[in-house]
Structures are given as C-alpha cells and as structure tokens.
mmCIF file of the C-alpha atoms, coordinates in Angstrom:
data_MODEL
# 
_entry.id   MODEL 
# 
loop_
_atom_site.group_PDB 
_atom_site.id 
_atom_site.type_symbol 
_atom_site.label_atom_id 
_atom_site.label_alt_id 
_atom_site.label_comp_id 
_atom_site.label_asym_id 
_atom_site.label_entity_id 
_atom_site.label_seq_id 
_atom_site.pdbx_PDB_ins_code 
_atom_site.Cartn_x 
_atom_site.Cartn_y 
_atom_site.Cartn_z 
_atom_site.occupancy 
_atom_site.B_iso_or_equiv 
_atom_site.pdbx_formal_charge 
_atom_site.auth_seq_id 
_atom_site.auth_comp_id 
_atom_site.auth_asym_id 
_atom_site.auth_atom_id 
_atom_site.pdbx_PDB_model_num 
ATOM 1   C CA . UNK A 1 1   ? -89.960  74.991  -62.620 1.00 0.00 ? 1   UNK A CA 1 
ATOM 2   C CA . UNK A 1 2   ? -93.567  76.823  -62.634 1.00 0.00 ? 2   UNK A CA 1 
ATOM 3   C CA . UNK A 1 3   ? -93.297  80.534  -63.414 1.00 0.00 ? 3   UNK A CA 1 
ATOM 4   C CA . UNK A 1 4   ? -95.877  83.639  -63.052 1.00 0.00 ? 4   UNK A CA 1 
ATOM 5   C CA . UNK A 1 5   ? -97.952  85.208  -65.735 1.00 0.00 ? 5   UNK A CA 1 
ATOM 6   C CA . UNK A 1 6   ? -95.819  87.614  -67.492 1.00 0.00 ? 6   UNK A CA 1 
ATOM 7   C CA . UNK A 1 7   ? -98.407  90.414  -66.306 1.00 0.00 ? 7   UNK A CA 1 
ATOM 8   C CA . UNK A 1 8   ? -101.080 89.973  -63.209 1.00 0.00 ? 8   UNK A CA 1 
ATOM 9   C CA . UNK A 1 9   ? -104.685 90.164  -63.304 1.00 0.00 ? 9   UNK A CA 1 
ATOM 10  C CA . UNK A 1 10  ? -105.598 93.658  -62.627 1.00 0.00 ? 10  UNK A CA 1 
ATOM 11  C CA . UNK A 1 11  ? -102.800 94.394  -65.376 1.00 0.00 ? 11  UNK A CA 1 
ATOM 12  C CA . UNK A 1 12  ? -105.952 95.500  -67.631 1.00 0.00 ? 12  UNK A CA 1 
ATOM 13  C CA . UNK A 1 13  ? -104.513 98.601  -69.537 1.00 0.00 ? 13  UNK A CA 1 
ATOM 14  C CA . UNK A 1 14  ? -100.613 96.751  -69.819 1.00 0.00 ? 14  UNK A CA 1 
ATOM 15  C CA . UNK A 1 15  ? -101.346 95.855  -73.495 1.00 0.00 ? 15  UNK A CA 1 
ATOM 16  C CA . UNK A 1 16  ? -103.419 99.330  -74.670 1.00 0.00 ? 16  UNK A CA 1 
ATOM 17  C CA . UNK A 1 17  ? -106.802 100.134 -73.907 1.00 0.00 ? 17  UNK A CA 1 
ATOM 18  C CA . UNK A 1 18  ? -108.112 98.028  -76.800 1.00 0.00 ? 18  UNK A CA 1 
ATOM 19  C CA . UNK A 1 19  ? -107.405 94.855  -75.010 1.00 0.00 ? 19  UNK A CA 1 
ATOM 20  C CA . UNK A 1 20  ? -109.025 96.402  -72.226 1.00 0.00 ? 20  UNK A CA 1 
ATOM 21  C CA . UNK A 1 21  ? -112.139 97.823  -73.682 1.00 0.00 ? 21  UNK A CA 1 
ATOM 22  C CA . UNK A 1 22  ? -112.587 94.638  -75.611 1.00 0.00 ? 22  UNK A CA 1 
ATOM 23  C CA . UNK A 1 23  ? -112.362 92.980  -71.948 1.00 0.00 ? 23  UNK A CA 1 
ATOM 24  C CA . UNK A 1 24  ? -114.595 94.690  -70.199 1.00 0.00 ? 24  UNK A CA 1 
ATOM 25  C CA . UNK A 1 25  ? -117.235 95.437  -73.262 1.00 0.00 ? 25  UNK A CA 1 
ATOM 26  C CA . UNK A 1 26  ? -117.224 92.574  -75.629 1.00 0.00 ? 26  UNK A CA 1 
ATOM 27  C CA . UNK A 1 27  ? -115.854 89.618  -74.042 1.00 0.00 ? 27  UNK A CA 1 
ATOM 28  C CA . UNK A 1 28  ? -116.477 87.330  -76.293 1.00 0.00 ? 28  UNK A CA 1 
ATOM 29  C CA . UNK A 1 29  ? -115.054 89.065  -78.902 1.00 0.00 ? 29  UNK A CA 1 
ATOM 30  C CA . UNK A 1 30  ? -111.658 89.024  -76.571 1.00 0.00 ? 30  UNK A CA 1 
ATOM 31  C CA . UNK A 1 31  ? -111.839 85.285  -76.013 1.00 0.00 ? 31  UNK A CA 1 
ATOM 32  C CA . UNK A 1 32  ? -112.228 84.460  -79.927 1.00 0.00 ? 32  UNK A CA 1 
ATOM 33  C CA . UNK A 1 33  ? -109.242 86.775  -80.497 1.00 0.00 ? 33  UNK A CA 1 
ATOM 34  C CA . UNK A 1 34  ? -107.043 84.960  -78.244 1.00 0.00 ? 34  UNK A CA 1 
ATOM 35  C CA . UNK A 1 35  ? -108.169 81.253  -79.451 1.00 0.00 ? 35  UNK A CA 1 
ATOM 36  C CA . UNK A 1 36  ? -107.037 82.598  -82.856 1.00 0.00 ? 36  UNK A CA 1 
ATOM 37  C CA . UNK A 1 37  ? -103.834 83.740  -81.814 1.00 0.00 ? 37  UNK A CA 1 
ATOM 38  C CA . UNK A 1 38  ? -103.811 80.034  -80.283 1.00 0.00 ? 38  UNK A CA 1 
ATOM 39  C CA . UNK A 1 39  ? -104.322 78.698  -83.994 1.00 0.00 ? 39  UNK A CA 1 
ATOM 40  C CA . UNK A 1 40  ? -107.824 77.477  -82.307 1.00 0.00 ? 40  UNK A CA 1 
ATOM 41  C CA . UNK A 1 41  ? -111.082 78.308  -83.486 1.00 0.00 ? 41  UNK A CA 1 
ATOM 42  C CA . UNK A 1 42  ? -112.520 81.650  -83.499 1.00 0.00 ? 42  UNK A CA 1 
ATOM 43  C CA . UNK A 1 43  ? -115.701 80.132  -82.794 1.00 0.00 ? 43  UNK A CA 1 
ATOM 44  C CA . UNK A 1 44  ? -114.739 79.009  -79.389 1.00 0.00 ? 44  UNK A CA 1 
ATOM 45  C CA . UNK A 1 45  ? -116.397 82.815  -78.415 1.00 0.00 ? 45  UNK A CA 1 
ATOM 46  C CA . UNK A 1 46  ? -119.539 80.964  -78.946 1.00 0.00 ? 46  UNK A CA 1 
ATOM 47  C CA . UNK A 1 47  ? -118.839 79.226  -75.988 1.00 0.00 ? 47  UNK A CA 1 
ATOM 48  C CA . UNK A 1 48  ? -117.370 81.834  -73.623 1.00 0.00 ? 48  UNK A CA 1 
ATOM 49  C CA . UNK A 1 49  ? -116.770 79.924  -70.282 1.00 0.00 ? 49  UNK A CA 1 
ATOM 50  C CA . UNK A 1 50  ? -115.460 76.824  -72.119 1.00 0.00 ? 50  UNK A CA 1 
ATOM 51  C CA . UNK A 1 51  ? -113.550 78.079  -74.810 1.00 0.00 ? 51  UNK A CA 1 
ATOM 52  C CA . UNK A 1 52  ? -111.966 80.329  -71.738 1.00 0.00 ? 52  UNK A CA 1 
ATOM 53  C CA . UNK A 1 53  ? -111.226 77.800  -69.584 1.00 0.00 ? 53  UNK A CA 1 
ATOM 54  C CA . UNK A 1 54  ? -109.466 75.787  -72.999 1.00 0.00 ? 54  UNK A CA 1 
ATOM 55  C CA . UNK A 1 55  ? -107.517 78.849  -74.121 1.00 0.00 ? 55  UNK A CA 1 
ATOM 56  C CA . UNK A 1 56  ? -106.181 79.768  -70.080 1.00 0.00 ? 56  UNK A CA 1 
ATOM 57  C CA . UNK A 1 57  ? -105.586 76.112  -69.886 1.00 0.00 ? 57  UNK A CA 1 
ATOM 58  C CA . UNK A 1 58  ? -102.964 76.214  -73.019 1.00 0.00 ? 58  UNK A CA 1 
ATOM 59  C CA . UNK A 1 59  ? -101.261 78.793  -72.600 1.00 0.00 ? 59  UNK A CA 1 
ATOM 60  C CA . UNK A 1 60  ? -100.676 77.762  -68.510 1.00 0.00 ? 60  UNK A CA 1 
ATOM 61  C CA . UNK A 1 61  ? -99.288  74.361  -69.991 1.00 0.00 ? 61  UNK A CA 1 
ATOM 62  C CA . UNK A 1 62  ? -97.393  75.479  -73.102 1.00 0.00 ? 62  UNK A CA 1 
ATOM 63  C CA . UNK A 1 63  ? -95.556  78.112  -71.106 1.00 0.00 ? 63  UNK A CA 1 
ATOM 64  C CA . UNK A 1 64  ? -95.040  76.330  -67.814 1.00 0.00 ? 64  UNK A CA 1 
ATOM 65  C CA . UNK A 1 65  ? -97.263  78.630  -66.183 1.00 0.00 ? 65  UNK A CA 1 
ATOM 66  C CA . UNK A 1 66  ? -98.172  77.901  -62.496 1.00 0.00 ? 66  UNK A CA 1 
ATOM 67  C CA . UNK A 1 67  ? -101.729 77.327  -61.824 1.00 0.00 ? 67  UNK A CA 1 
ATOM 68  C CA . UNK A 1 68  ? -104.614 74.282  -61.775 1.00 0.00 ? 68  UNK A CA 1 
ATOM 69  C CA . UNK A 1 69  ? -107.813 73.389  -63.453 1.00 0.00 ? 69  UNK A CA 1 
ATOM 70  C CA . UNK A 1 70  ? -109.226 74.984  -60.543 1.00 0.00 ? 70  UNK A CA 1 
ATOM 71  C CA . UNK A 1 71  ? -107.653 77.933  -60.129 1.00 0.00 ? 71  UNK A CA 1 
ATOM 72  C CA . UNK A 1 72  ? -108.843 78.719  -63.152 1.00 0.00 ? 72  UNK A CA 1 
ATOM 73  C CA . UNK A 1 73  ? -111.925 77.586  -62.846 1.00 0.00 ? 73  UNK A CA 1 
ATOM 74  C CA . UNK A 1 74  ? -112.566 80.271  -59.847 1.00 0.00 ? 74  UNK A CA 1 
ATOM 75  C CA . UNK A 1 75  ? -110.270 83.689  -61.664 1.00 0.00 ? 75  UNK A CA 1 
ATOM 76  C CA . UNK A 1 76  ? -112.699 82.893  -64.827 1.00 0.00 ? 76  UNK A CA 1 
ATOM 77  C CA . UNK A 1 77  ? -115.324 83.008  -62.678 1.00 0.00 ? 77  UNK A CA 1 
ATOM 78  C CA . UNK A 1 78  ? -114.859 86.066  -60.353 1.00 0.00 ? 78  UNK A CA 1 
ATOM 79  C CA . UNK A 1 79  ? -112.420 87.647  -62.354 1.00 0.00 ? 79  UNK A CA 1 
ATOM 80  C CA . UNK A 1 80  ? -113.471 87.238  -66.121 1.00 0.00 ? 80  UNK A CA 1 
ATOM 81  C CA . UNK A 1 81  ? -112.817 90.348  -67.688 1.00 0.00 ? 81  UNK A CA 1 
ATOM 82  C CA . UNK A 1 82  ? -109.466 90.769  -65.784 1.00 0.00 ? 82  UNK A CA 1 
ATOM 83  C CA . UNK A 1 83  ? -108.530 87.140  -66.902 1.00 0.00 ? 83  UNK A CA 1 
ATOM 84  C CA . UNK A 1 84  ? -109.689 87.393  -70.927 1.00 0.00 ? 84  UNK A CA 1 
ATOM 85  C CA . UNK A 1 85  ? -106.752 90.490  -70.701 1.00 0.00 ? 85  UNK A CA 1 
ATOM 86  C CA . UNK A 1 86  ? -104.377 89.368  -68.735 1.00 0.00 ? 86  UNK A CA 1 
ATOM 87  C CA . UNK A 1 87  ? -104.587 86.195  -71.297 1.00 0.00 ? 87  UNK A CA 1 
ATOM 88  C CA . UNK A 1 88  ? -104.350 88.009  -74.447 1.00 0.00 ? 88  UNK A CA 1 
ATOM 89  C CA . UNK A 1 89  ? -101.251 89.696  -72.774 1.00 0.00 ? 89  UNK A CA 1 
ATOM 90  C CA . UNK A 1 90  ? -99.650  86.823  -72.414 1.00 0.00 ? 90  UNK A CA 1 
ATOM 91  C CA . UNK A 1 91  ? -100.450 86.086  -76.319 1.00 0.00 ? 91  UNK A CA 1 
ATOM 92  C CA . UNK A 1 92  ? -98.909  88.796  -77.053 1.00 0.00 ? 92  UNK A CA 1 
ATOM 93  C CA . UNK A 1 93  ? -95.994  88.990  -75.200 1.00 0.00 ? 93  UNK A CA 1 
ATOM 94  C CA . UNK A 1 94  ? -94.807  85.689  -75.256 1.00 0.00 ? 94  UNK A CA 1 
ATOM 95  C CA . UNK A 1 95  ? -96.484  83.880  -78.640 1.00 0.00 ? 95  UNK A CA 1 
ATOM 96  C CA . UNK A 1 96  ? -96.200  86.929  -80.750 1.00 0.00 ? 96  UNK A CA 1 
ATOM 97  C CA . UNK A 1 97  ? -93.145  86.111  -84.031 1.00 0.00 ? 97  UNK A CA 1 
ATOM 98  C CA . UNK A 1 98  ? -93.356  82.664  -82.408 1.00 0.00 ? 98  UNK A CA 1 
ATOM 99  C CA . UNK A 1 99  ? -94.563  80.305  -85.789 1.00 0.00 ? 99  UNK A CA 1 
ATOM 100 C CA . UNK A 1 100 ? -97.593  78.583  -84.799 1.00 0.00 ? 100 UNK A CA 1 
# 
C-alpha cells in the first residue's frame, strides 16, 4: 500500500536551515547532495531538472511512496526548491544507517 512523504512540501526548515538555505540558494548543490546520498552521481547537479526528476523518482519507488511520473513532473516544476528539501528529508530520515 502507497504511503505519504515522511514530511510535506512546505516542510522547508524540518531538517535545519542548511537543507533549506541550500534549497532555496544553491539548488543544484541540494540535488547533487541527495543523488549522493542515493549512491548516484554527484554530477547529476549538472543536470538539475533531470537528475531531479531521477532522484524524486527513486526514492518514490524504493520507499513505496505515492505519486506518478507526472506528479512529479509538475511539484519539480512549480515547486522546486520546496521539492529538492522535502527530498533530502526523506534521505535523511528514512536512508540514513541504511547500507547502500
């Protein structure tokens, strides 16, 4: 059964204002963070919008996370900042002591 995001998208200062500064300031930066903590590339920052879509795309279907390639498709889109964080979150709440 298809579960929620262990924080929502306007959940930007949940993990520490890092995560949110890096959000909302250097982006990028954010997204090649969390497609380490994936064990993928850092380089997929290069590629913001892709390597986004990849890394939401994981986690969604390694955790059982409800959602579609469309939905989010359209939160990356409107919502980018608030989706980068609510994504590295979710790293770090539910990946972190987990071996990779």
């Amino acid at each position: 059964m298809p579960r929620e995001w262990s924080s929502g998208l306007c959940d930007c200062c949940a993990n520490g204002a890092l995560t949110c500064l890096l959000g909302f300031c250097l982006y990028e930066i954010l997204i090649g963070l969390n497609a380490h903590k994936m064990s993928e590339s850092f380089l997929l920052c290069c590629c913001a919008v892709f390597g986004h879509l990849l890394i939401r795309s994981k986690i969604r279907g390694d955790q059982g996370i409800e959602g579609s390639l469309l939905k989010d498709c359209l939160i990356i889109y409107f919502c980018t900042p608030c989706a980068a964080i609510q994504e590295a979150n979710e790293i770090d709440k539910v990946y972190s002591g987990q071996p990779k």
